[in-house]
ROVEX-964823 format. One record per residue (C-alpha): residue in three letters; x, y, z; residue number from 1. Coordinates in steps of 0.25 Angstrom, whole numbers. Layout:
N
aa:Ala, c1:X, c2:Y, c3:Z, i:NUM $
...
END
This chain:
339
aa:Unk, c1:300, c2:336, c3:567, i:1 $
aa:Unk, c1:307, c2:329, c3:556, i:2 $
aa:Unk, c1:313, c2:336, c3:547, i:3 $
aa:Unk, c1:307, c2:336, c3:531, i:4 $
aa:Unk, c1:320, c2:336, c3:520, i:5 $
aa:Unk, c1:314, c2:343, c3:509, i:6 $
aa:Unk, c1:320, c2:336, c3:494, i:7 $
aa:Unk, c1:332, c2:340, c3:488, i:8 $
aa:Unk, c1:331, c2:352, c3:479, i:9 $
aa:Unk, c1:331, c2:345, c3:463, i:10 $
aa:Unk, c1:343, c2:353, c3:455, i:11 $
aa:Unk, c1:339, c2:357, c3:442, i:12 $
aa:Unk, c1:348, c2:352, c3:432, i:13 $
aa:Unk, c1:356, c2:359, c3:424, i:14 $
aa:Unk, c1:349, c2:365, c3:410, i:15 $
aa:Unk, c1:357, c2:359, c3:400, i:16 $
aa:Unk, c1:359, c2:370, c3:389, i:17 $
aa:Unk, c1:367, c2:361, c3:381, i:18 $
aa:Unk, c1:356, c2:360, c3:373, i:19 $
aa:Unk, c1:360, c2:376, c3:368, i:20 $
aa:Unk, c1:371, c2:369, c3:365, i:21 $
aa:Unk, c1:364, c2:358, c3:357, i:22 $
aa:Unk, c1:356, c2:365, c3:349, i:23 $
aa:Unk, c1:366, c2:369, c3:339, i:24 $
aa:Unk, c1:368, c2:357, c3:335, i:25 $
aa:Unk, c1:357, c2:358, c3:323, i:26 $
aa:Unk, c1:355, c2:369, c3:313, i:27 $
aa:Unk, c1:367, c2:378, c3:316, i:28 $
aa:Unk, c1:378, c2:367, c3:317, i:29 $
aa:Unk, c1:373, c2:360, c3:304, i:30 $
aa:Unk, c1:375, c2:374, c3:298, i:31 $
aa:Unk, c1:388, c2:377, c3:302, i:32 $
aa:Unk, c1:392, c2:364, c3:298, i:33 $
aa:Unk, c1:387, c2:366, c3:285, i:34 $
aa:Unk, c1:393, c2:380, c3:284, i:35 $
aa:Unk, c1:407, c2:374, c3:288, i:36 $
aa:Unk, c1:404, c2:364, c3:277, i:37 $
aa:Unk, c1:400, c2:374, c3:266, i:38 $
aa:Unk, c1:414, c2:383, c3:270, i:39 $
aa:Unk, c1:424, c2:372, c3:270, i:40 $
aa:Unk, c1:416, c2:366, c3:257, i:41 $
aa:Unk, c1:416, c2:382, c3:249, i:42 $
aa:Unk, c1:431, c2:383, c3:254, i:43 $
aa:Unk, c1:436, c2:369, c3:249, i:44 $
aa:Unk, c1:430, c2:375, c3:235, i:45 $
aa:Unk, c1:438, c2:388, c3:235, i:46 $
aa:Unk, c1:450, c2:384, c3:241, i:47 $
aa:Unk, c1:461, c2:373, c3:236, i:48 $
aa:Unk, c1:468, c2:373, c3:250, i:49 $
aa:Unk, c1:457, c2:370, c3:258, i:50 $
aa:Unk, c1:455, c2:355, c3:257, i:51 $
aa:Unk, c1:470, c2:356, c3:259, i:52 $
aa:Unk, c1:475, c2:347, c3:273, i:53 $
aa:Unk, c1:483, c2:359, c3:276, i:54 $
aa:Unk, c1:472, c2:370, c3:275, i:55 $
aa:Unk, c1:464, c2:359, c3:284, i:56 $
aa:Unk, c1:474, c2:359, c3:293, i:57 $
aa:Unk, c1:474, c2:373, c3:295, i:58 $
aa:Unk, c1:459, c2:375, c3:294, i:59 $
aa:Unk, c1:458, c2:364, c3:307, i:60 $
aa:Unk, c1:467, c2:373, c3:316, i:61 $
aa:Unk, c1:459, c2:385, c3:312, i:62 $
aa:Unk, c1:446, c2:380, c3:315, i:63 $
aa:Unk, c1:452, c2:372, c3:328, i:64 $
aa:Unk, c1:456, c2:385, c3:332, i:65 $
aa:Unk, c1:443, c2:392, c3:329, i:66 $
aa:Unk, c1:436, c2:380, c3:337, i:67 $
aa:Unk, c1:445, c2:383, c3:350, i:68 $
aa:Unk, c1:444, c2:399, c3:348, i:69 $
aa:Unk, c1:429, c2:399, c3:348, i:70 $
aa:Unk, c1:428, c2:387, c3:361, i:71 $
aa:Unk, c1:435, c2:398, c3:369, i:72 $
aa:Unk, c1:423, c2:408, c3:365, i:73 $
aa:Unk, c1:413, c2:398, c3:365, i:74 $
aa:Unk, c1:415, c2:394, c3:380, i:75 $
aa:Unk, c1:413, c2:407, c3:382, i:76 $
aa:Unk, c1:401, c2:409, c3:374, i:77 $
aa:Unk, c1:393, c2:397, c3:380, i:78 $
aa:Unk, c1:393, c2:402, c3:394, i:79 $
aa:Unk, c1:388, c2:415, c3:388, i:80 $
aa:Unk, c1:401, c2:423, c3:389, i:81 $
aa:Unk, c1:411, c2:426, c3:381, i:82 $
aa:Unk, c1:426, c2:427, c3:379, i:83 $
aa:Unk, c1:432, c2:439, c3:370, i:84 $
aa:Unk, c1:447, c2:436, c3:376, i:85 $
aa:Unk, c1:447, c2:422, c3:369, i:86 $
aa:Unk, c1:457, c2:427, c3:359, i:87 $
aa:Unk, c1:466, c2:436, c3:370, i:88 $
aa:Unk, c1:467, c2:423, c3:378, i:89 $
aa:Unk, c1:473, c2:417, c3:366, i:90 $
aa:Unk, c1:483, c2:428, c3:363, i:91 $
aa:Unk, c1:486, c2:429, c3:377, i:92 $
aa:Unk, c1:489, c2:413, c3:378, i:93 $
aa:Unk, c1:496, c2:413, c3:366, i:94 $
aa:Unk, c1:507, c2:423, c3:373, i:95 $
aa:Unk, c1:507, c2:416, c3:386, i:96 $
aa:Unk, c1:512, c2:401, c3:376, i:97 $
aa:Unk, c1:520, c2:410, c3:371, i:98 $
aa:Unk, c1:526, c2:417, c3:384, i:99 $
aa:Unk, c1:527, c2:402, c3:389, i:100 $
aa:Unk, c1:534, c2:397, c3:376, i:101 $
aa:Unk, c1:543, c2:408, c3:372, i:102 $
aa:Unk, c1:548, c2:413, c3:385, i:103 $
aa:Unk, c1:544, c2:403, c3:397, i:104 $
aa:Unk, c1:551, c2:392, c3:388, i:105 $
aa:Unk, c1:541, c2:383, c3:390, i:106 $
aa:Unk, c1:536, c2:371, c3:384, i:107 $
aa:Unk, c1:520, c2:367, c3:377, i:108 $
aa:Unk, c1:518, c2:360, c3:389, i:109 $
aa:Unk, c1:520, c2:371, c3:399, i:110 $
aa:Unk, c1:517, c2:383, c3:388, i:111 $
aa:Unk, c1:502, c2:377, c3:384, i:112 $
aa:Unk, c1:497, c2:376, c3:398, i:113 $
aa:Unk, c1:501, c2:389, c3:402, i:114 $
aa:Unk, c1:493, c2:396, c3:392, i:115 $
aa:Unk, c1:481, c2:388, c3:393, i:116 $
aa:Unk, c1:481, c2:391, c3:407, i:117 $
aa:Unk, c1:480, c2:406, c3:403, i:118 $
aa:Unk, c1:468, c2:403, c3:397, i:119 $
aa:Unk, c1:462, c2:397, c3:408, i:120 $
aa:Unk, c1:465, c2:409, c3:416, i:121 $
aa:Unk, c1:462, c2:419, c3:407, i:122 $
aa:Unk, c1:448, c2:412, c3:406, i:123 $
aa:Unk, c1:447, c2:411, c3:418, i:124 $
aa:Unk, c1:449, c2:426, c3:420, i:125 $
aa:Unk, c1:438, c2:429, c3:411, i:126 $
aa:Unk, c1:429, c2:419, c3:418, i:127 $
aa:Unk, c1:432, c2:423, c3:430, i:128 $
aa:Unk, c1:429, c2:438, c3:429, i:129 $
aa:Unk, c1:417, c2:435, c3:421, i:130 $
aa:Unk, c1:410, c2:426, c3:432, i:131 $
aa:Unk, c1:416, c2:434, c3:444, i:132 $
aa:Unk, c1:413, c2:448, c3:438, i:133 $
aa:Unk, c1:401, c2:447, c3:431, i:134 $
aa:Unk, c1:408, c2:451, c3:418, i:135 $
aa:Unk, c1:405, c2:451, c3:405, i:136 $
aa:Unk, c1:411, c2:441, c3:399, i:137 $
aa:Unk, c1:413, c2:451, c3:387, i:138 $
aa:Unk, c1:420, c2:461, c3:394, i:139 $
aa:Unk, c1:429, c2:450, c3:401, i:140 $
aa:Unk, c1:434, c2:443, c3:390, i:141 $
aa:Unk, c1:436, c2:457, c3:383, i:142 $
aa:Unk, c1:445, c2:464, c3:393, i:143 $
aa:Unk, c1:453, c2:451, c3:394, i:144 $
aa:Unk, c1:453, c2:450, c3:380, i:145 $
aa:Unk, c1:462, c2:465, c3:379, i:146 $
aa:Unk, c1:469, c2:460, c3:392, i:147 $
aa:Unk, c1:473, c2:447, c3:387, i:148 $
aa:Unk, c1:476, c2:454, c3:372, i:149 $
aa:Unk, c1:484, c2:466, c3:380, i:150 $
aa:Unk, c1:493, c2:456, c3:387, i:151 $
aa:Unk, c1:497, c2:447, c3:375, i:152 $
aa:Unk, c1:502, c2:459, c3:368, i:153 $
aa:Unk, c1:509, c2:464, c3:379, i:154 $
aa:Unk, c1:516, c2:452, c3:383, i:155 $
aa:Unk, c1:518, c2:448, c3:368, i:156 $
aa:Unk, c1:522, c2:461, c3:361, i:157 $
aa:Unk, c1:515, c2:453, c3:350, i:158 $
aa:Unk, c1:525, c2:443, c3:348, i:159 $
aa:Unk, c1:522, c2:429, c3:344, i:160 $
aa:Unk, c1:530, c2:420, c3:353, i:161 $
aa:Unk, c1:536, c2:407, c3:349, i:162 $
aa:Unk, c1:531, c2:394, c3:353, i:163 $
aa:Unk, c1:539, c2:379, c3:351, i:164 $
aa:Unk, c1:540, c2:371, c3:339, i:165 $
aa:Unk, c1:534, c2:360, c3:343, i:166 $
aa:Unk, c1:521, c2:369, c3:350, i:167 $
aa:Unk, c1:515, c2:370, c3:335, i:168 $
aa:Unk, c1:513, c2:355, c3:335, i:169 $
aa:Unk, c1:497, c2:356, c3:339, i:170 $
aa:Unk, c1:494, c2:368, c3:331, i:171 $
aa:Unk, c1:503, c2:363, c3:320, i:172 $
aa:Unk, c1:500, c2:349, c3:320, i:173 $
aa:Unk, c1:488, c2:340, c3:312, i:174 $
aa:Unk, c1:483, c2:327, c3:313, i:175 $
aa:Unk, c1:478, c2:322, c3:300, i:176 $
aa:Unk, c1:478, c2:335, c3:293, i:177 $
aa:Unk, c1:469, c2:342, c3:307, i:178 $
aa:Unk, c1:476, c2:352, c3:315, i:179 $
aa:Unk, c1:479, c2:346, c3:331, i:180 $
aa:Unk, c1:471, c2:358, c3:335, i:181 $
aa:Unk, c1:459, c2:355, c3:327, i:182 $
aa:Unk, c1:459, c2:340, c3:335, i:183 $
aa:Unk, c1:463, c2:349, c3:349, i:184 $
aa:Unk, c1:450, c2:359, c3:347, i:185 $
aa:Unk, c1:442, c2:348, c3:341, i:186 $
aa:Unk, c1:444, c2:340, c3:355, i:187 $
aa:Unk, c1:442, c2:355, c3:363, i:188 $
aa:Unk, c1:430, c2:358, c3:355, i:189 $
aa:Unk, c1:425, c2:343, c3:358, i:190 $
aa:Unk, c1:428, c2:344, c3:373, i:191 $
aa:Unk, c1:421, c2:356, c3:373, i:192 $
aa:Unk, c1:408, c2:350, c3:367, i:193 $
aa:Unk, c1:409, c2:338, c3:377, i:194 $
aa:Unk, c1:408, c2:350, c3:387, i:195 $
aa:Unk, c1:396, c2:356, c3:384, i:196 $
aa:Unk, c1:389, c2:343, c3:380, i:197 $
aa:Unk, c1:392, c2:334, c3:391, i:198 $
aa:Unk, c1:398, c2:342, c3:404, i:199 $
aa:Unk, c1:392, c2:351, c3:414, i:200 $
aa:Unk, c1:401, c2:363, c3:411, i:201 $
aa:Unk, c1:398, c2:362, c3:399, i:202 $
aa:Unk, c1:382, c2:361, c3:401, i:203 $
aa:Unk, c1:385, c2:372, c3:412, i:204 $
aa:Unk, c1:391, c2:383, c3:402, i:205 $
aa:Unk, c1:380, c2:381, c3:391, i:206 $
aa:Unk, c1:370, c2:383, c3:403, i:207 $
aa:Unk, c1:377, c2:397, c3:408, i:208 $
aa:Unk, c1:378, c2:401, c3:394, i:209 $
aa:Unk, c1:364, c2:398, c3:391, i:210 $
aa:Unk, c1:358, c2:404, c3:403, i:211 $
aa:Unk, c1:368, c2:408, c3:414, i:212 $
aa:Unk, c1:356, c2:411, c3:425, i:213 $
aa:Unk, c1:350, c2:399, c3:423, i:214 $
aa:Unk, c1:362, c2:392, c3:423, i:215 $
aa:Unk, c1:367, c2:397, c3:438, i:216 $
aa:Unk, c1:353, c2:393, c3:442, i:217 $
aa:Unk, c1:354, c2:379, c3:439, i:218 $
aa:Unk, c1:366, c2:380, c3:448, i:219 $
aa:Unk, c1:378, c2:382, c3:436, i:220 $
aa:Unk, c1:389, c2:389, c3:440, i:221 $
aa:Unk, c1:389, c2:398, c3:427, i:222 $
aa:Unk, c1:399, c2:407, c3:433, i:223 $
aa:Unk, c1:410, c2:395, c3:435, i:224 $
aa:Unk, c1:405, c2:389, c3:419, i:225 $
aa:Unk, c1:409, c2:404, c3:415, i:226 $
aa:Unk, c1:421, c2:404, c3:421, i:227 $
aa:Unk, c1:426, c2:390, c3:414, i:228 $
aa:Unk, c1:421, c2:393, c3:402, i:229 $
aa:Unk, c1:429, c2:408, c3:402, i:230 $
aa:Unk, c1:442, c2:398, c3:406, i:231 $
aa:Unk, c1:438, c2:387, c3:395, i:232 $
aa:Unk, c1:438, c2:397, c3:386, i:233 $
aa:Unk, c1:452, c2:405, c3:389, i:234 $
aa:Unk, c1:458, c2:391, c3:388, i:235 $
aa:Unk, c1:453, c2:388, c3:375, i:236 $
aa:Unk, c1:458, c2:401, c3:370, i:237 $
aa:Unk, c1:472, c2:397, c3:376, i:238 $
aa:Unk, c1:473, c2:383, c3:370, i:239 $
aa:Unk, c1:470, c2:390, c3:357, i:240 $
aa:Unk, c1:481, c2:400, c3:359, i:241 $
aa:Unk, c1:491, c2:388, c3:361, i:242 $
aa:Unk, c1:483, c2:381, c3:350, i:243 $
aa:Unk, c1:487, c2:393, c3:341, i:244 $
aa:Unk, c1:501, c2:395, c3:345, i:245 $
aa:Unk, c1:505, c2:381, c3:342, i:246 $
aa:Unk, c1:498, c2:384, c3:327, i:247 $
aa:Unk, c1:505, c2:395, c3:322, i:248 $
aa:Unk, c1:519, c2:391, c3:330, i:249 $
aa:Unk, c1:518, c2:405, c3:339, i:250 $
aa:Unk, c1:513, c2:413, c3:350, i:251 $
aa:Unk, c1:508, c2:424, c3:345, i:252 $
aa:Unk, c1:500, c2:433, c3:353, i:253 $
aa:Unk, c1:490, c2:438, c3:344, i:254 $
aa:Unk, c1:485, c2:423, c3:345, i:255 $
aa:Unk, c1:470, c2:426, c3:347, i:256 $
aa:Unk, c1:467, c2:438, c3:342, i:257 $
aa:Unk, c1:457, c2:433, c3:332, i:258 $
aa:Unk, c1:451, c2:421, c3:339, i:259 $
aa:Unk, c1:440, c2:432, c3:347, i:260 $
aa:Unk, c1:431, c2:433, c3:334, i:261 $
aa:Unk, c1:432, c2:418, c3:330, i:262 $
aa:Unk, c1:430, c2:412, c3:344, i:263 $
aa:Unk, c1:417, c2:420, c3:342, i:264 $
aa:Unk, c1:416, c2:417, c3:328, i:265 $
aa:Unk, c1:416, c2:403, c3:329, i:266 $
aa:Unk, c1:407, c2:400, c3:341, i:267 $
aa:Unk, c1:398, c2:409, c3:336, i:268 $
aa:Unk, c1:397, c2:401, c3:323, i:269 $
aa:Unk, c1:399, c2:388, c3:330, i:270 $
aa:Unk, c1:384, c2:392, c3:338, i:271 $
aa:Unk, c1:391, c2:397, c3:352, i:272 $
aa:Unk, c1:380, c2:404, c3:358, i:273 $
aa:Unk, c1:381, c2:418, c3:361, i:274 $
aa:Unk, c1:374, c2:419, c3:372, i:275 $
aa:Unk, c1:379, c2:406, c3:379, i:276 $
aa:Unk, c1:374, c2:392, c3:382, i:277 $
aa:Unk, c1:375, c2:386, c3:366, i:278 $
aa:Unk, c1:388, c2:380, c3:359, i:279 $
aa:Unk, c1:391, c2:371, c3:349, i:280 $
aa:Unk, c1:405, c2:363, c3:348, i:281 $
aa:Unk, c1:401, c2:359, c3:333, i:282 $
aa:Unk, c1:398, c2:373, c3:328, i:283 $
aa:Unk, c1:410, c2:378, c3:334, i:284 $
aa:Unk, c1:419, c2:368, c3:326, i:285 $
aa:Unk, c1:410, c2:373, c3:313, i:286 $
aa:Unk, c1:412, c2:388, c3:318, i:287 $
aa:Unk, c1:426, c2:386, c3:319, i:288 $
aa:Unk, c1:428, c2:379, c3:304, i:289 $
aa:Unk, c1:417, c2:390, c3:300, i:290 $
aa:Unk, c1:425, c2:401, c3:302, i:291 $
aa:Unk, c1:439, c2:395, c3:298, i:292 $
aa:Unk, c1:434, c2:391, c3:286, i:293 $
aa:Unk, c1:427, c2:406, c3:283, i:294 $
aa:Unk, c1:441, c2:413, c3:287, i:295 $
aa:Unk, c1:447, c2:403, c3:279, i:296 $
aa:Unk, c1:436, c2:405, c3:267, i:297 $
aa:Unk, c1:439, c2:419, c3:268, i:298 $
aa:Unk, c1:454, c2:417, c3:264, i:299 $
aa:Unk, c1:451, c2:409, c3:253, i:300 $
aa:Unk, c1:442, c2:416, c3:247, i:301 $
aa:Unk, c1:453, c2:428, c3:251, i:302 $
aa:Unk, c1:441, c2:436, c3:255, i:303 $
aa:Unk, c1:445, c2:449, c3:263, i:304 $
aa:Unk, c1:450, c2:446, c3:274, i:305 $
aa:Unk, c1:446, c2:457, c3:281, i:306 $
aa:Unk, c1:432, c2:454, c3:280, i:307 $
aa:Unk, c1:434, c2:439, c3:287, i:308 $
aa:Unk, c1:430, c2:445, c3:303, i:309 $
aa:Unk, c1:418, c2:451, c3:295, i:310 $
aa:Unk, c1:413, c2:440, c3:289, i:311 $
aa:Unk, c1:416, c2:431, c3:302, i:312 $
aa:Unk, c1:408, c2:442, c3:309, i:313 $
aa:Unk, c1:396, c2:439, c3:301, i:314 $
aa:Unk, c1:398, c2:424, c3:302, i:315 $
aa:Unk, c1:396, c2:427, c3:319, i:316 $
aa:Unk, c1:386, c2:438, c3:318, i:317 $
aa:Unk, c1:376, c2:427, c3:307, i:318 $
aa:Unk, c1:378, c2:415, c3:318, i:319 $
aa:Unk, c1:375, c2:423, c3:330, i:320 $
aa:Unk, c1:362, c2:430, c3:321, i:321 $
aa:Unk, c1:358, c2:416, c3:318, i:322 $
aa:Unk, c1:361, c2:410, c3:331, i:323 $
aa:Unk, c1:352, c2:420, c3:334, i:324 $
aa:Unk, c1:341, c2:419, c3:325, i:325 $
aa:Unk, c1:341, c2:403, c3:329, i:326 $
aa:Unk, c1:337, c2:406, c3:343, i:327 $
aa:Unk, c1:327, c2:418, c3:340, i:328 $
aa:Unk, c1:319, c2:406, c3:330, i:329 $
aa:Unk, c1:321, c2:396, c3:342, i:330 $
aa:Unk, c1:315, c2:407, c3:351, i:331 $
aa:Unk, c1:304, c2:407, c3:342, i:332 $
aa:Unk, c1:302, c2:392, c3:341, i:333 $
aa:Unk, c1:301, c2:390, c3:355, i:334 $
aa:Unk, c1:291, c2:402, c3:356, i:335 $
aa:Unk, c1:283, c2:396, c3:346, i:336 $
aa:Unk, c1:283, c2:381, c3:353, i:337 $
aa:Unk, c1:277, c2:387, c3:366, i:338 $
aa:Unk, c1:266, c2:396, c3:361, i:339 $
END
């Protein structure tokens, strides 16, 4: 009796949540846009310095920083995580360049990678705990965060350490009146845009984080997009520590202890999703020149500064009610079409 082959099983294709991703591009980003418009045009008014080359050159390495700070929380954010030790691995890093500088001798070349592999593995060591365990990622990334914090104060003693001259040359340097590191996180945050646009990883981790079940079901291996995105994001946090040490000329330890509030700040802002599955390269460029020009508005109109966190607290509390409000009408809308 011959034997009937039944036909190959079709494989469903993978859903492609970039569209959550897409779907920023209209209102919201024309608003920022205009609000980033509206700050740096109500700032140019009040202050002399401003329109200065200097003041944009400083401005530039601020906001390239706030872009690179806010990636490392963003990659995090989109696979619907989260990582709270962001600033803890850049003090952390910061010590080991400084370790490696001050008393290994060694040179850029040796010192650099060695602390950017600390982020990978420090990443890694959250991803890993996270997928394997079934650990929240907010408890992960916190306990880490004290660790991490703990360990730079006790191999420190809260000293900066001191780096070579020539080390400052990226943080230091501009082309045309730019900071080098606002044309480096420019490049990043391009790369990383180009990732979620046009690569599979990056059409995998918008699908975990929009809806993780459905994800593993169409065959992702959401626990190995996890993972990757926990060791992307310890790097990036890393490469800023360097990033910041050659800028100020210094190791110093407490590098990173206020980047947790902005690496929310800004990719909140910039239309990272909370929940997972939605990111925006462009409204994470205006986050970032958003809120370095509020902080820097702030000190020109030498407003208190001790009310600054409450007003930036507001600012992330206003986008995520609207963010919210935005999907509560789209709810509607869709209701509406299929009664």
């Amino acid at each position: 009796m011959q034997k009937t082959e039944l036909p190959p099983k079709p494989i469903e294709p993978v859903p492609d949540f970039s569209k959550a991703s897409r779907g920023f591009r209209g209102g919201r980003a024309l608003g920022l846009l205009i609000g980033t418009a509206v700050l740096f045009g109500g700032i140019a008014l009040v202050s002399d310095t401003f329109l200065k080359p200097y003041t944009m050159f400083i401005l530039t390495r601020q906001i390239a920083f706030s872009i690179l700070i806010a990636l490392s929380q963003a990659v995090c954010l989109v696979v619907g995580g989260m990582n709270l030790s962001v600033g803890a691995i850049g003090s952390m890093a910061t010590v080991i360049l400084g370790l490696c500088f001050q008393e290994l001798k060694l040179n850029a070349w040796e010192a650099v990678p060695i602390t950017l592999l600390f982020g990978v593995v420090s990443g890694a060591i959250n991803g890993l705990i996270i997928t394997r365990l079934k650990i929240n990622s907010f408890i992960v990334t916190l306990s880490l965060m004290f660790v991490y914090m703990g360990l730079r104060s006790g191999i420190s003693g809260g000293s900066p350490y001191t780096i070579p001259e020539d080390f400052g040359f990226i943080g230091q340097s501009a082309i045309l009146g730019i900071s080098w590191v606002f044309v480096l996180v420019c490049f990043i945050l391009l790369a990383t845009g180009y990732m979620f646009s046009y690569t599979v990883f990056g059409r995998h981790m918008l699908a975990t984080g929009g809806n993780e079940n459905a994800a593993r079901l169409c065959g992702i291996a959401t626990d190995a997009v996890v993972f990757r995105a926990h060791v992307i994001s310890g790097l990036l946090a890393a490469l800023a520590a360097v990033l910041w040490a050659s800028m100020i000329g210094s190791c110093a330890p407490e590098t990173g202890d206020s980047w947790l509030i902005g690496s929310f700040a800004v990719s909140i802002i910039g239309g990272t999703g909370l929940n997972g599955g939605v990111i925006s390269i462009a409204g994470i460029f205006l986050g970032g020149a958003i809120f370095v020009l509020i902080n820097y508005g702030l000190i020109e109109i030498k407003a208190n500064p001790y009310f600054a966190n409450s007003f930036l607290g507001a600012l992330i509390l206003l986008a995520i009610v609207l963010d919210r409000v935005r999907e509560i009408v789209g709810e509607g809308k869709r209701l509406g079409r299929s009664a």
